[in-house]
N, CA, C and O atoms as CSV, one atom per row, in Angstrom:
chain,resi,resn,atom,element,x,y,z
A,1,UNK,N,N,-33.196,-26.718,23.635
A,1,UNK,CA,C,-32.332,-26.164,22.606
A,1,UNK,C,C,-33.195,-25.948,21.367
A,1,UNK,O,O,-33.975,-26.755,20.861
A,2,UNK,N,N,-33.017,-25.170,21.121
A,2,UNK,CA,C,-33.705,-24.465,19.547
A,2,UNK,C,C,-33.180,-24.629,18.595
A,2,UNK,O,O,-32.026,-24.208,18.527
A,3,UNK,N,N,-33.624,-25.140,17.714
A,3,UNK,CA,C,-33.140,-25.493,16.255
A,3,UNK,C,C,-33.058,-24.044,15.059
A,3,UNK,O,O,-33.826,-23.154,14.695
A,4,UNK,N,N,-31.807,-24.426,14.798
A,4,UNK,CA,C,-31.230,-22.902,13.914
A,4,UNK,C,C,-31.863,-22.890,12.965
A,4,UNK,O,O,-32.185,-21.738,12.674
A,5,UNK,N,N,-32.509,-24.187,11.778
A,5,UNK,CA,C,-33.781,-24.105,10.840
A,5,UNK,C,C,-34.741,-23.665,11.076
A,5,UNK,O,O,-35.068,-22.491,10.898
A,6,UNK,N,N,-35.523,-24.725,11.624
A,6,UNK,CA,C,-37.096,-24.154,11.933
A,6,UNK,C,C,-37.733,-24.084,13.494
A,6,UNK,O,O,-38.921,-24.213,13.791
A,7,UNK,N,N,-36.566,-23.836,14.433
A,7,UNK,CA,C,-36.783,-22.871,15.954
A,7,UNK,C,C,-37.950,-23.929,16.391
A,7,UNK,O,O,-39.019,-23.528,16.850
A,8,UNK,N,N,-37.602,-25.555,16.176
A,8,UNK,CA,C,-38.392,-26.144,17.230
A,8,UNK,C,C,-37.320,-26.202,18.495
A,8,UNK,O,O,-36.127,-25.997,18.721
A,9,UNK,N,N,-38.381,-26.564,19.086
A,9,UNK,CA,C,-37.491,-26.729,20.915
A,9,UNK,C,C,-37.092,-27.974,20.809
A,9,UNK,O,O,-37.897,-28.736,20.273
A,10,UNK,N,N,-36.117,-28.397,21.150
A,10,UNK,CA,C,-35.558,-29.704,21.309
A,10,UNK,C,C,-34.943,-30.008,22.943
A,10,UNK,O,O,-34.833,-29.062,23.722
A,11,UNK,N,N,-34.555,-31.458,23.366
A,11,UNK,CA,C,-34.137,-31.423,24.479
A,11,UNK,C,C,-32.679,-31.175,24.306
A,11,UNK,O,O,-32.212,-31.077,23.171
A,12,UNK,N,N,-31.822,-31.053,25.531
A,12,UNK,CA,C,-30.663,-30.508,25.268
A,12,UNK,C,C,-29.381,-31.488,25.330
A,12,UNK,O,O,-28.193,-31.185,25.439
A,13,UNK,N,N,-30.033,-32.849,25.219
A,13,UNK,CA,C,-29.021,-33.696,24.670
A,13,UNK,C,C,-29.296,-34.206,23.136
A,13,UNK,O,O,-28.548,-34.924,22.473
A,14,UNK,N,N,-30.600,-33.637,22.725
A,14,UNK,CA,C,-30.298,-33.684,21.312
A,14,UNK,C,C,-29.302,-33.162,20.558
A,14,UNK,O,O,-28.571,-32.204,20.809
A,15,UNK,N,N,-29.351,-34.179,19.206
A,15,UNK,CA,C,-28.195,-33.982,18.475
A,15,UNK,C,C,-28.891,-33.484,17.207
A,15,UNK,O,O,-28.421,-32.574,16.524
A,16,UNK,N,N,-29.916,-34.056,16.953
A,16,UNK,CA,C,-30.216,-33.718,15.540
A,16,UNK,C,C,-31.547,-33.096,16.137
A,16,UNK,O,O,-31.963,-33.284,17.280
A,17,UNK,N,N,-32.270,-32.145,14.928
A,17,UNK,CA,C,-33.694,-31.814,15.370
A,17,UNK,C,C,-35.149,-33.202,14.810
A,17,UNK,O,O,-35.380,-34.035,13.934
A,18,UNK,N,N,-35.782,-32.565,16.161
A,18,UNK,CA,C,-36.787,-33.798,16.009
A,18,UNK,C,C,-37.346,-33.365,15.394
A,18,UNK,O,O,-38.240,-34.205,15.493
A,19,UNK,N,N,-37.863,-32.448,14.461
A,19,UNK,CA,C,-38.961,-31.749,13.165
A,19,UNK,C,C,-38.460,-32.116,12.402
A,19,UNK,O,O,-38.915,-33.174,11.969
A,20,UNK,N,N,-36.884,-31.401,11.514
A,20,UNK,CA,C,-36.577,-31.409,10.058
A,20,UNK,C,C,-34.961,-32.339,9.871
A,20,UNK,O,O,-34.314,-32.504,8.837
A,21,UNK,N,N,-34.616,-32.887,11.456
A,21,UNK,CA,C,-33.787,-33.543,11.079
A,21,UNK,C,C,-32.111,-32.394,10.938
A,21,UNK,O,O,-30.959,-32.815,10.830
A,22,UNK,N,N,-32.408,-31.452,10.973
A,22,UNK,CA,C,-31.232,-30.505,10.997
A,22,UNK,C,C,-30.220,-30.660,12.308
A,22,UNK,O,O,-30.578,-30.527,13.479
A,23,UNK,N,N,-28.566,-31.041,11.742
A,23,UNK,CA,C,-27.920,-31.183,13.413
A,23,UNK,C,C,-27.739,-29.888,14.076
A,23,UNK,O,O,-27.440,-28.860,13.468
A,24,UNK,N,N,-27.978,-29.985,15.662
A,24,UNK,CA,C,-28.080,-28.906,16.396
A,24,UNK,C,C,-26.638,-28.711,16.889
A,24,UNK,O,O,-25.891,-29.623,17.241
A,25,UNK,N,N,-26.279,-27.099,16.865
A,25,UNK,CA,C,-25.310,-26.943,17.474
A,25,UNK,C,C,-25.408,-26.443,18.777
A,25,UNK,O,O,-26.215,-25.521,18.900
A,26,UNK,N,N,-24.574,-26.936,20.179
A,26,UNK,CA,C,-24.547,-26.899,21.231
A,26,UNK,C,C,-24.161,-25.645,21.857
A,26,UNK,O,O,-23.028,-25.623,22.337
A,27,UNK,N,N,-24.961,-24.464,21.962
A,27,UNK,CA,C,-24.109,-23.336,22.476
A,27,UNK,C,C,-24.010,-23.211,24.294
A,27,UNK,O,O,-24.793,-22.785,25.144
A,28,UNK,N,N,-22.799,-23.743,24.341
A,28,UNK,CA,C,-22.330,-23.884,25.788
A,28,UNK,C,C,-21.167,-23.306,26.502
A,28,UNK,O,O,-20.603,-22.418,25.863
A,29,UNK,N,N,-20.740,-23.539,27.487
A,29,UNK,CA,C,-19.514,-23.105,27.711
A,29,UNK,C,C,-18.449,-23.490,26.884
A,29,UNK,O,O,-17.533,-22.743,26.541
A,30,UNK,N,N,-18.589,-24.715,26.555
A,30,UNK,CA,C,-17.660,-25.296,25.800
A,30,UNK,C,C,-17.274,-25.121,24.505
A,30,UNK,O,O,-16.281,-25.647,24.002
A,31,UNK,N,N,-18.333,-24.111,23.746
A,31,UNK,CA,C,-18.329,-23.929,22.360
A,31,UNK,C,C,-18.130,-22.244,22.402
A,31,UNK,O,O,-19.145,-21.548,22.451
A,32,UNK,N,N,-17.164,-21.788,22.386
A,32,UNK,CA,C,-16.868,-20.285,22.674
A,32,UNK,C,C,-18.016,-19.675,21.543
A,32,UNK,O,O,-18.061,-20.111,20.393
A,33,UNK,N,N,-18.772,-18.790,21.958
A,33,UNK,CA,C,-19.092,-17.720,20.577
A,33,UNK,C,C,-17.907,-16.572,20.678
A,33,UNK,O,O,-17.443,-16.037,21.685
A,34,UNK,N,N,-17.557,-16.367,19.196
A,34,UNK,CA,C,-16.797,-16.066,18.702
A,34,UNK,C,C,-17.843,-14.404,18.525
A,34,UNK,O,O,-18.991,-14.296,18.095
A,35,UNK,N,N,-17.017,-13.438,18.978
A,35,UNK,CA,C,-17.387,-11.552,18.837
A,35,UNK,C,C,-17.132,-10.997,17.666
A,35,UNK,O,O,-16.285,-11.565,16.976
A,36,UNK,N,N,-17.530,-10.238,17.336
A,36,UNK,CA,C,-17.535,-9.709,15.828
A,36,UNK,C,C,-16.349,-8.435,15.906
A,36,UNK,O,O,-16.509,-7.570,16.767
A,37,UNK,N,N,-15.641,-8.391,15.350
A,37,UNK,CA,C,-14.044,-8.380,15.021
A,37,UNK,C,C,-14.304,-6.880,14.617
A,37,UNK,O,O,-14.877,-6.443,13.619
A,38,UNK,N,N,-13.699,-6.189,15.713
A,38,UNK,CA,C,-13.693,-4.303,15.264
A,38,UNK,C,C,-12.516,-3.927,15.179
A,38,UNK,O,O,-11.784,-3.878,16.167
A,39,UNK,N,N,-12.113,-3.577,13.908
A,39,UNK,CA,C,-10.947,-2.809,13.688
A,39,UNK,C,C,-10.493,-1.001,13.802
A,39,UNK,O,O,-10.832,-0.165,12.965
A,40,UNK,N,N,-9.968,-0.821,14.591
A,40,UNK,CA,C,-9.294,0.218,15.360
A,40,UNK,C,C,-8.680,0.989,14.455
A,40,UNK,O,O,-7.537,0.619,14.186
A,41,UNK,N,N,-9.221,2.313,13.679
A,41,UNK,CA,C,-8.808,3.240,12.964
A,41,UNK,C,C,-7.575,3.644,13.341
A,41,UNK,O,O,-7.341,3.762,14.544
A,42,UNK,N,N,-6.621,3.914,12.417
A,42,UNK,CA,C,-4.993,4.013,12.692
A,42,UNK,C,C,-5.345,5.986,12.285
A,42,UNK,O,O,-5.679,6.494,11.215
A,43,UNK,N,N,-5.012,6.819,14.017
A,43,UNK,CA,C,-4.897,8.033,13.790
A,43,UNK,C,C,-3.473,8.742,13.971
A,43,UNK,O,O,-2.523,8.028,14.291
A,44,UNK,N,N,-3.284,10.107,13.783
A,44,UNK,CA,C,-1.821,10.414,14.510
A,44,UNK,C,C,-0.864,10.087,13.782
A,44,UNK,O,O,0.249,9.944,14.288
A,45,UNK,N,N,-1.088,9.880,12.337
A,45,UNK,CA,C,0.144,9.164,11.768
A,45,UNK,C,C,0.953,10.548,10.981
A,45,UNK,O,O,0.210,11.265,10.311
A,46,UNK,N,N,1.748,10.751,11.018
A,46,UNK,CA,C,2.842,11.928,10.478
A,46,UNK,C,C,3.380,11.693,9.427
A,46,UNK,O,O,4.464,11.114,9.501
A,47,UNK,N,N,2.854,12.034,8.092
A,47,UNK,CA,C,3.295,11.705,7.077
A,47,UNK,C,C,4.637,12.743,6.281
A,47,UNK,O,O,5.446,12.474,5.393
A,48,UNK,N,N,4.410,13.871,7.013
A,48,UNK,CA,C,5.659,14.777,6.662
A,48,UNK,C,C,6.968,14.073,6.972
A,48,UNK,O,O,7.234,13.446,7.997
A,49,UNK,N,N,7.628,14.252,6.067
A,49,UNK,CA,C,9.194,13.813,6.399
A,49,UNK,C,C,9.881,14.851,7.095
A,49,UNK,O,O,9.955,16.079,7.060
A,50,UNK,N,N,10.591,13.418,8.063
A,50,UNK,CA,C,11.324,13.467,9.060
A,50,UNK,C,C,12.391,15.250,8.678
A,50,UNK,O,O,12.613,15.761,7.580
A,51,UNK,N,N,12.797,15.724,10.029
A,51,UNK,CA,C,13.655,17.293,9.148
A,51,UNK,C,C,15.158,16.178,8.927
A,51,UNK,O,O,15.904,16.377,7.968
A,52,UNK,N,N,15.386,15.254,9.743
A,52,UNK,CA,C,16.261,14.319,9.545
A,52,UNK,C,C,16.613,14.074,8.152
A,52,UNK,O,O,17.724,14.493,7.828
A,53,UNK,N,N,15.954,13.520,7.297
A,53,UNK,CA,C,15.901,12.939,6.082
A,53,UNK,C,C,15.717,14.148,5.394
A,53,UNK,O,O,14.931,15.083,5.545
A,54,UNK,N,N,17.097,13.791,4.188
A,54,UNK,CA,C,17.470,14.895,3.171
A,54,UNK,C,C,16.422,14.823,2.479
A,54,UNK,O,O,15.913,13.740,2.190
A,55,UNK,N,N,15.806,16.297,2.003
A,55,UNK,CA,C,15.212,16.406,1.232
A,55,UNK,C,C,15.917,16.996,-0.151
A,55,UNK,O,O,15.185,17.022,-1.140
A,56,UNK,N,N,16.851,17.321,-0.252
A,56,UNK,CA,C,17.397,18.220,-1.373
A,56,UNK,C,C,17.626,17.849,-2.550
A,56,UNK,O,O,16.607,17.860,-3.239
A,57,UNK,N,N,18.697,17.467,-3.160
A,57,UNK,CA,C,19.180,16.923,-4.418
A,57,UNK,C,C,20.105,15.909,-4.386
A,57,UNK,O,O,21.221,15.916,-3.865
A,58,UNK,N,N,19.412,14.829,-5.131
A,58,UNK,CA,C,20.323,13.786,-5.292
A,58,UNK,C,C,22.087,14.108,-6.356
A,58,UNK,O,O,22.208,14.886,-7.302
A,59,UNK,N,N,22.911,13.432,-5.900
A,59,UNK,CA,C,24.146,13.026,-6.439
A,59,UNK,C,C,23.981,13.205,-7.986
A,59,UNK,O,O,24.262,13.970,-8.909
A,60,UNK,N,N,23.225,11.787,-7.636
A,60,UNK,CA,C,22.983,11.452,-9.408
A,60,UNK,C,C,22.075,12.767,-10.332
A,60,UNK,O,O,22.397,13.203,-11.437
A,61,UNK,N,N,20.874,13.201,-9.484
A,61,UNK,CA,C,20.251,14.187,-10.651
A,61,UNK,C,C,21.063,15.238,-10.370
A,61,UNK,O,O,20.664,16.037,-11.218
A,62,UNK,N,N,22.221,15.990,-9.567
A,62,UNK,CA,C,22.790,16.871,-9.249
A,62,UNK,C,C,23.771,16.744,-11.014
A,62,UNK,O,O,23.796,17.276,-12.124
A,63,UNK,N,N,24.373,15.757,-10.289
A,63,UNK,CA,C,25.423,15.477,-11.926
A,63,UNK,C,C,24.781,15.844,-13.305
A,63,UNK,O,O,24.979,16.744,-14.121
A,64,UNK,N,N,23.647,14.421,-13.205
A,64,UNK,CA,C,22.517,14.503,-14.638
A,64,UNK,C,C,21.884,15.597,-15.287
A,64,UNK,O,O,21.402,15.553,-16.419
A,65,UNK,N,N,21.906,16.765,-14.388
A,65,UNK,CA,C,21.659,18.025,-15.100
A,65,UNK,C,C,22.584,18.952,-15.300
A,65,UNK,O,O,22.335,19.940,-15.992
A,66,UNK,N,N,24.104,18.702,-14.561
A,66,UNK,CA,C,25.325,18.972,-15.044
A,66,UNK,C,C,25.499,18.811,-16.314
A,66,UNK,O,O,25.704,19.758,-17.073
A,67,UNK,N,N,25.430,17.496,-16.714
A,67,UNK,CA,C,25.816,17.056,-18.085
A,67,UNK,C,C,24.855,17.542,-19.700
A,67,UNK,O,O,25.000,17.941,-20.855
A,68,UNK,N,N,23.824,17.120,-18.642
A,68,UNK,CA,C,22.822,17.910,-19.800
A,68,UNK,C,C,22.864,19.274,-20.149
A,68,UNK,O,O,22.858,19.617,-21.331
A,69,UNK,N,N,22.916,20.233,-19.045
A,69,UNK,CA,C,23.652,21.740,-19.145
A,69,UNK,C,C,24.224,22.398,-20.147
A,69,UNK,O,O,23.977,23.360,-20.874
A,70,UNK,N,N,25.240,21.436,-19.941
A,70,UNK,CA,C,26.592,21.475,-20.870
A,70,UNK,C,C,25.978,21.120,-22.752
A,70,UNK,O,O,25.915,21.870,-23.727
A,71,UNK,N,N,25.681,19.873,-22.597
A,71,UNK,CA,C,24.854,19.462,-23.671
A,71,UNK,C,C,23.846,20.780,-24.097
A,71,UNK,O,O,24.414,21.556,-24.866
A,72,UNK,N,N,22.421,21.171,-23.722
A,72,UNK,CA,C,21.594,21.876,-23.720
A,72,UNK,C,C,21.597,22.668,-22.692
A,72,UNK,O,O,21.491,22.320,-21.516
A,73,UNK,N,N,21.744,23.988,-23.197
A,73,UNK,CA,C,21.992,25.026,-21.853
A,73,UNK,C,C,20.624,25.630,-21.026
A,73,UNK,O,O,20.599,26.091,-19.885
A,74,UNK,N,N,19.733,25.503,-21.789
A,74,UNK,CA,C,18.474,26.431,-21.212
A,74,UNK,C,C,18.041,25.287,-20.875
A,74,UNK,O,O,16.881,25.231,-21.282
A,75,UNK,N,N,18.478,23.791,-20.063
A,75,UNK,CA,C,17.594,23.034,-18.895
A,75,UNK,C,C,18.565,23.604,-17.931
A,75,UNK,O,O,18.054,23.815,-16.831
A,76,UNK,N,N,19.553,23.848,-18.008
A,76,UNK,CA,C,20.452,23.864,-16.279
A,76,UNK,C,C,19.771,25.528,-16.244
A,76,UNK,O,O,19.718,26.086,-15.148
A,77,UNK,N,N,19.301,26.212,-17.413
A,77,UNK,CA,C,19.006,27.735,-16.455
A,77,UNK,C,C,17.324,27.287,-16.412
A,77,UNK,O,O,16.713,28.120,-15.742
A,78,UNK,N,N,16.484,26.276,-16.908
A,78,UNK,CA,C,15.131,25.911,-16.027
A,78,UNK,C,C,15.554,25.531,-14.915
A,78,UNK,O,O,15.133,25.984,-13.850
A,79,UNK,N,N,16.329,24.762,-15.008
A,79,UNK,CA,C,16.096,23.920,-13.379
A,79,UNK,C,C,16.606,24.504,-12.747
A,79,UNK,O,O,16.255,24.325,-11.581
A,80,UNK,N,N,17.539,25.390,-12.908
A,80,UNK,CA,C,18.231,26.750,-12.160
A,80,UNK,C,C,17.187,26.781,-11.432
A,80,UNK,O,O,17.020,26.046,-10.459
A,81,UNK,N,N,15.991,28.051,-12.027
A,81,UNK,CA,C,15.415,28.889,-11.948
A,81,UNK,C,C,14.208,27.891,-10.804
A,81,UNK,O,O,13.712,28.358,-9.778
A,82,UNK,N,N,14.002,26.690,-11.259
A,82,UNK,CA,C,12.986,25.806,-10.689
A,82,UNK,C,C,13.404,25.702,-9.345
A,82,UNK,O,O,12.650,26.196,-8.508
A,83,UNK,N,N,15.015,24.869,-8.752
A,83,UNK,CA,C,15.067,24.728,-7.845
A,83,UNK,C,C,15.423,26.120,-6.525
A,83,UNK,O,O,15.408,26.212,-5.298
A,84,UNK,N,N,15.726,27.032,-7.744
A,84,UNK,CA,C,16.014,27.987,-6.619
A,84,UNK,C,C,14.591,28.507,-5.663
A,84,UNK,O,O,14.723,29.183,-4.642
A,85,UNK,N,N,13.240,28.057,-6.201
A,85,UNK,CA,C,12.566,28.157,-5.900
A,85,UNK,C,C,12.000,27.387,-4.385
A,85,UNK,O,O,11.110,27.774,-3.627
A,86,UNK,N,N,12.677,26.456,-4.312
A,86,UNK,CA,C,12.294,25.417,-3.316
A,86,UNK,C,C,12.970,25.956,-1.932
A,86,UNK,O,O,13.784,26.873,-1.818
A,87,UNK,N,N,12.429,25.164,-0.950
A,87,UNK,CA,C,13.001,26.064,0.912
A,87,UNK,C,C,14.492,24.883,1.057
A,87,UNK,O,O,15.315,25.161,1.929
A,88,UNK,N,N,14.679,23.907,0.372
A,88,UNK,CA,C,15.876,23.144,1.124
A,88,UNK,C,C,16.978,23.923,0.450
A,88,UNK,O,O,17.141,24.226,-0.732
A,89,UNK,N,N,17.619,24.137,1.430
A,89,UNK,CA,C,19.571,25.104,1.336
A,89,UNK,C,C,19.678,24.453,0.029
A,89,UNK,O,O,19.405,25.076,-0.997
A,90,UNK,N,N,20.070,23.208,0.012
A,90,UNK,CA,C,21.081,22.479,-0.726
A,90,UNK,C,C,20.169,22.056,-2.310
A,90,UNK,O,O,20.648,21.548,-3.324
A,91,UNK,N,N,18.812,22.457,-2.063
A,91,UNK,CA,C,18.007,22.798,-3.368
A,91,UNK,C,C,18.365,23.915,-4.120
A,91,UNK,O,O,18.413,24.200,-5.317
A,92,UNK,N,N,18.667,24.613,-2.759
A,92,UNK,CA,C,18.667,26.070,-3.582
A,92,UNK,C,C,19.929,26.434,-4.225
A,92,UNK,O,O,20.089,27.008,-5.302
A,93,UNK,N,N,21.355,25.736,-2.856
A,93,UNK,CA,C,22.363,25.751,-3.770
A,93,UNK,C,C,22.645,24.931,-5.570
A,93,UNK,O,O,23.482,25.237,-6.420
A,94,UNK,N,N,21.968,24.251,-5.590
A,94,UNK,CA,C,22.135,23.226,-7.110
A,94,UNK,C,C,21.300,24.002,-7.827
A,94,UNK,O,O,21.684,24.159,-8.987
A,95,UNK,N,N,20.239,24.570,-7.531
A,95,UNK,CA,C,19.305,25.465,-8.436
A,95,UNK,C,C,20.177,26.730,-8.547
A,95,UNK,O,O,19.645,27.490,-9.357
A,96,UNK,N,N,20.865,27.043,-8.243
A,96,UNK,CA,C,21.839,28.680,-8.396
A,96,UNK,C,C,22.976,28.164,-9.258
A,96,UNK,O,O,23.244,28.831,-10.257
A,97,UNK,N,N,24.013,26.553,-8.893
A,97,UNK,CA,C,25.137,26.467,-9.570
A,97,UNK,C,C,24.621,26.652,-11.034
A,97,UNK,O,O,24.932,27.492,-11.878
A,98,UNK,N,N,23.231,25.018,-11.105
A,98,UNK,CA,C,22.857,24.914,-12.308
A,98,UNK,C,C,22.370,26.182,-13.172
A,98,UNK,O,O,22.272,26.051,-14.392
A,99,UNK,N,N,22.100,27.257,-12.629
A,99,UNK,CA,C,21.621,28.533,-13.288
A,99,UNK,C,C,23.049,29.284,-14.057
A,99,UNK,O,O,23.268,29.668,-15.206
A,100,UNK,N,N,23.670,29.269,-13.087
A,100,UNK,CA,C,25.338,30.018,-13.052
A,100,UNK,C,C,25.565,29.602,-14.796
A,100,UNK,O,O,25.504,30.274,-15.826
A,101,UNK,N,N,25.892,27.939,-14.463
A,101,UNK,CA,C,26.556,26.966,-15.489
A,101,UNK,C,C,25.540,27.338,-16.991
A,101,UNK,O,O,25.991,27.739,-18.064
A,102,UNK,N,N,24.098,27.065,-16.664
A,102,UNK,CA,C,23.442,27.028,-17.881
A,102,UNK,C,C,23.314,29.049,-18.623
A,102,UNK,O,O,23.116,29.477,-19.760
A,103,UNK,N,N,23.490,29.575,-17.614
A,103,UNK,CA,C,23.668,31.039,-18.177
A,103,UNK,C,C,25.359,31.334,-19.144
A,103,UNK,O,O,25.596,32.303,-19.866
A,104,UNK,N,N,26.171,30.326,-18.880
A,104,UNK,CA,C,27.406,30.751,-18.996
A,104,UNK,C,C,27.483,30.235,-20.543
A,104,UNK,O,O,27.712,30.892,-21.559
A,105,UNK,N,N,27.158,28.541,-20.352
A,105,UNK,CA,C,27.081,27.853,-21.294
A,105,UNK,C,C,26.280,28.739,-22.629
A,105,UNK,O,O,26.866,29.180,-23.618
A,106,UNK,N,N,24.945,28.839,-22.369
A,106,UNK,CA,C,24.044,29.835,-22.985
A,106,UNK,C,C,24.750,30.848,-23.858
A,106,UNK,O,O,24.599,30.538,-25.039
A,107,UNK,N,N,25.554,32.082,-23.681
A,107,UNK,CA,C,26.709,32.886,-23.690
A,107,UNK,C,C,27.527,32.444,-24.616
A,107,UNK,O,O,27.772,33.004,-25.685
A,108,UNK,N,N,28.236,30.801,-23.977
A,108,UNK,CA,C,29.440,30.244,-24.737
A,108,UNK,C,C,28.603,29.843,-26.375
A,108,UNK,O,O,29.112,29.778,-27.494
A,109,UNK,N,N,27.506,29.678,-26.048
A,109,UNK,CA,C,26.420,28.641,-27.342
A,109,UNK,C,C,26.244,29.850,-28.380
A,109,UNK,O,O,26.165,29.589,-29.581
A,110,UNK,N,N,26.188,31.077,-27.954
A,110,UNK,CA,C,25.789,32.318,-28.969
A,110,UNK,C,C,26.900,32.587,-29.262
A,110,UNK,O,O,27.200,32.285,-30.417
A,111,UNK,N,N,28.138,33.335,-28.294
A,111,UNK,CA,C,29.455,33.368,-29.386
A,111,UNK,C,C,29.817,32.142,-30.083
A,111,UNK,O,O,30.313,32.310,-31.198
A,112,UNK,N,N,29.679,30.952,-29.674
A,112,UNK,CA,C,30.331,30.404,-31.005
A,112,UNK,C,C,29.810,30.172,-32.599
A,112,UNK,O,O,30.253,29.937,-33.723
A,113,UNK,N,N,28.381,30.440,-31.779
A,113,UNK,CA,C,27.278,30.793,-33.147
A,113,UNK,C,C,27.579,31.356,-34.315
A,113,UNK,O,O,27.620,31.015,-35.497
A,114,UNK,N,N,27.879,32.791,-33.350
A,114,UNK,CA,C,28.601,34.024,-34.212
A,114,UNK,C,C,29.565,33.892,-35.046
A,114,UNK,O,O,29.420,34.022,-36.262
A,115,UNK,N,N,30.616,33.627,-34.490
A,115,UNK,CA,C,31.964,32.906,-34.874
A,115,UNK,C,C,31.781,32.134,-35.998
A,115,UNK,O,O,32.316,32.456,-37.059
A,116,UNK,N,N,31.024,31.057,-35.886
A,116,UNK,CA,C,30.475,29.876,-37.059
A,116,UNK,C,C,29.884,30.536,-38.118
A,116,UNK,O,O,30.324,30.167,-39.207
A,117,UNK,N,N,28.826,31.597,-38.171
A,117,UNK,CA,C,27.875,32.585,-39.362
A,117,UNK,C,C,28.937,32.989,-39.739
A,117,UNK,O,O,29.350,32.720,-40.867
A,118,UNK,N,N,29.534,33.638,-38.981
A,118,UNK,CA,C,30.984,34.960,-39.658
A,118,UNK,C,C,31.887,34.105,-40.663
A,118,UNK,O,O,32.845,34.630,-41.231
């Protein structure tokens, strides 16, 4: 047995080395060597969402730019104009209402303008 310090030969019921005194470890059946650990690249993974899973417009920002609309008219005719741009139906429908609403509002915001100067 060979010593892992300084690679004297030892007999093979030694325990310690007979040169520097270093304890020897026994590589036998009994002492598994342990393989050097290869990790397996993860390929094939599909990161596009599912056609399952809605992509369109939430409830809440559907409403939230309702309200704001109303409030400030030229975001419901941006986001009009923004979502009509997108491929999901139900994008495109909220990007057309919100356009509808913020064009109307827009309209309602200048006559009463008028009305108010006069």
């Amino acid at each position: 047995m060979l010593c892992p310090k300084c690679e004297t030969k030892n007999s093979d019921e030694a325990e310690l080395c007979t040169n520097c005194g270093e304890k020897l470890v026994k590589t036998s059946e009994e002492t598994p060597q342990l393989e050097p650990v290869v990790h397996q690249r993860i390929t094939g993974i599909d990161l596009k969402p599912k056609s399952s899973k809605k992509t369109g417009v939430s409830n809440g920002l559907y409403i939230s730019i309702l309200i704001a609309t109303v409030i400030f008219p030229p975001i419901g005719v941006l986001m009009g104009l923004t979502y009509m741009r997108k491929d999901h139906p139900s994008a495109k429908k909220a990007g057309k209402n919100w356009l509808i609403l913020g064009s109307i509002m827009t309209f309602f915001t200048i006559i009463m303008f008028i009305f108010i100067v006069n």
